[in-house]
C-alpha positions as CSV (number, residue, x, y, z in Angstrom):
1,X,51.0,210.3,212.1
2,X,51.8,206.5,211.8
3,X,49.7,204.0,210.0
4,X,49.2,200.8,212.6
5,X,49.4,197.2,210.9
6,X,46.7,195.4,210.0
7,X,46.8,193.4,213.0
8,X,46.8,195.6,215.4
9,X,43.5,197.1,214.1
10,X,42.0,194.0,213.9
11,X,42.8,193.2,217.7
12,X,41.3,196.8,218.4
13,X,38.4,196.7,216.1
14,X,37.1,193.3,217.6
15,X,37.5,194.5,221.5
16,X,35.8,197.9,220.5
17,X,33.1,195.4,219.2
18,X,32.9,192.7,222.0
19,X,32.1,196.5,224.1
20,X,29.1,197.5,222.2
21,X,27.7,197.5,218.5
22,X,28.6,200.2,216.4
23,X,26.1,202.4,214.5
24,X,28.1,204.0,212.0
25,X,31.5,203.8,210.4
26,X,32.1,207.1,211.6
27,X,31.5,206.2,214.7
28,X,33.5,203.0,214.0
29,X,36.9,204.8,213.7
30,X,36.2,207.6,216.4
31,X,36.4,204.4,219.0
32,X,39.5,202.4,217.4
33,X,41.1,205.5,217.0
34,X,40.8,206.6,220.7
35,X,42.1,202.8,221.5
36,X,44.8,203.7,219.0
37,X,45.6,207.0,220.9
38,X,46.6,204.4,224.1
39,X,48.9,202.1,222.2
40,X,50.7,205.1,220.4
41,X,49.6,208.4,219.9
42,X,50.9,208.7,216.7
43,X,48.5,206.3,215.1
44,X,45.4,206.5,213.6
45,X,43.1,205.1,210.8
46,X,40.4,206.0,208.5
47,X,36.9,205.7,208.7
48,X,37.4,203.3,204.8
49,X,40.2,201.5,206.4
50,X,38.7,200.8,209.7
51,X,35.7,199.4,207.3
52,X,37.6,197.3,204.8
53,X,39.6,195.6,208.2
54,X,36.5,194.9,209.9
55,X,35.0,193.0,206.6
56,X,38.1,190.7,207.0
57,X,37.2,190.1,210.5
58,X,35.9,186.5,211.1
59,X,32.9,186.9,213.3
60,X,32.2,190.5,212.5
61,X,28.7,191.5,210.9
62,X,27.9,194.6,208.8
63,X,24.8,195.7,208.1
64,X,24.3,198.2,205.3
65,X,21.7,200.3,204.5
66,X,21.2,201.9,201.3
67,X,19.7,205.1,199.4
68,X,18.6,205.9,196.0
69,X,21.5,206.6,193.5
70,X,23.5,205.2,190.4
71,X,24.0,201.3,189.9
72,X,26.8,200.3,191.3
73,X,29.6,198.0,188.8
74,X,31.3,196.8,191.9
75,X,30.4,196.3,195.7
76,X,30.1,199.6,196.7
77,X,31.5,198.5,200.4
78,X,34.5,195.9,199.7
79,X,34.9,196.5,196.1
80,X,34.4,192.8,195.2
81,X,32.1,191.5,191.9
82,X,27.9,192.0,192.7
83,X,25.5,189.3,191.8
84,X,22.3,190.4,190.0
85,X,19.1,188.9,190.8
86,X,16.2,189.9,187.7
87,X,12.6,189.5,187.9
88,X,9.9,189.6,184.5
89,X,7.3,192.2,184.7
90,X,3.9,191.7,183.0
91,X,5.2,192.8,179.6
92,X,7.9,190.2,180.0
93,X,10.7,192.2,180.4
94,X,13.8,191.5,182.3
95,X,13.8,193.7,185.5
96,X,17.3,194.1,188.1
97,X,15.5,193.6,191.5
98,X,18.7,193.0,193.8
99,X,22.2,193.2,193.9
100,X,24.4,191.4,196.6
101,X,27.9,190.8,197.5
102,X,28.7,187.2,198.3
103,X,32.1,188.9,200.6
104,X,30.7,191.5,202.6
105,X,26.8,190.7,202.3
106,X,26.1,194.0,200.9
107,X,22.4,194.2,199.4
108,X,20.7,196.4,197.8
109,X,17.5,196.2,196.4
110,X,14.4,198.1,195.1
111,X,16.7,201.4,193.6
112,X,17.9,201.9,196.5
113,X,21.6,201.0,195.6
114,X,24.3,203.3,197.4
115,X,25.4,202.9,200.9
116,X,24.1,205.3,203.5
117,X,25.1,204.0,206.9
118,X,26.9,200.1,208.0
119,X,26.2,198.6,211.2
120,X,28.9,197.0,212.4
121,X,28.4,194.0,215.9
122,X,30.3,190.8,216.7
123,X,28.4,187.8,216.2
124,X,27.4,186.0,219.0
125,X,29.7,182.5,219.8
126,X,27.5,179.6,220.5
């Protein structure tokens, strides 16, 4: 098994998304890697490394939805720093309300703080 270059999964990864928009990362790297298979059938890539490409990807969009679990110290989907939005309650203390990653766009919000599932579609070019 070969590991392709980063360009080369870019190319693939943005014609997999001019096709269709992709629902899962899963489902991400089932369809790059099936491209991949034509190119060479000794490569192939992971669904984390078909993920961290695509965030490079100028014109790419990914949506991620989140689930309850522990607070995150980094950007759970690119690894970059989070910034913390607060809010006061009634007693005046100093409540985390959001989290979001300026990089990837990464949100989470309400306790809801790990990822679950990332959307991934090419932005329209107007």
């Amino acid at each position: 098994m070969h590991v392709p270059k980063r360009d080369i999964l870019q190319f693939i990864i943005k014609e997999v998304l001019q096709e269709r928009k992709v629902s899962s990362q899963k489902e991400l790297a089932e369809l790059v890697n099936h491209k991949l298979k034509k190119v060479d059938p000794s490569y192939s890539v992971s669904e984390r490394r078909a993920r961290m490409i695509a965030l490079d990807i100028h014109g790419v969009r990914i949506t991620t939805y989140t689930k309850k679990g522990h607070l995150p110290k980094k950007c759970p989907s690119c690894g970059h720093s989070l910034k913390k939005a607060y809010m006061k309650n009634l007693k005046g203390r100093k409540l985390l309300v959001r989290l979001s990653c300026a990089k990837c766009g990464y949100t989470g919000k309400e306790n809801r703080w790990e990822p679950q599932r990332y959307m991934f579609e090419l932005k329209r070019q107007t």
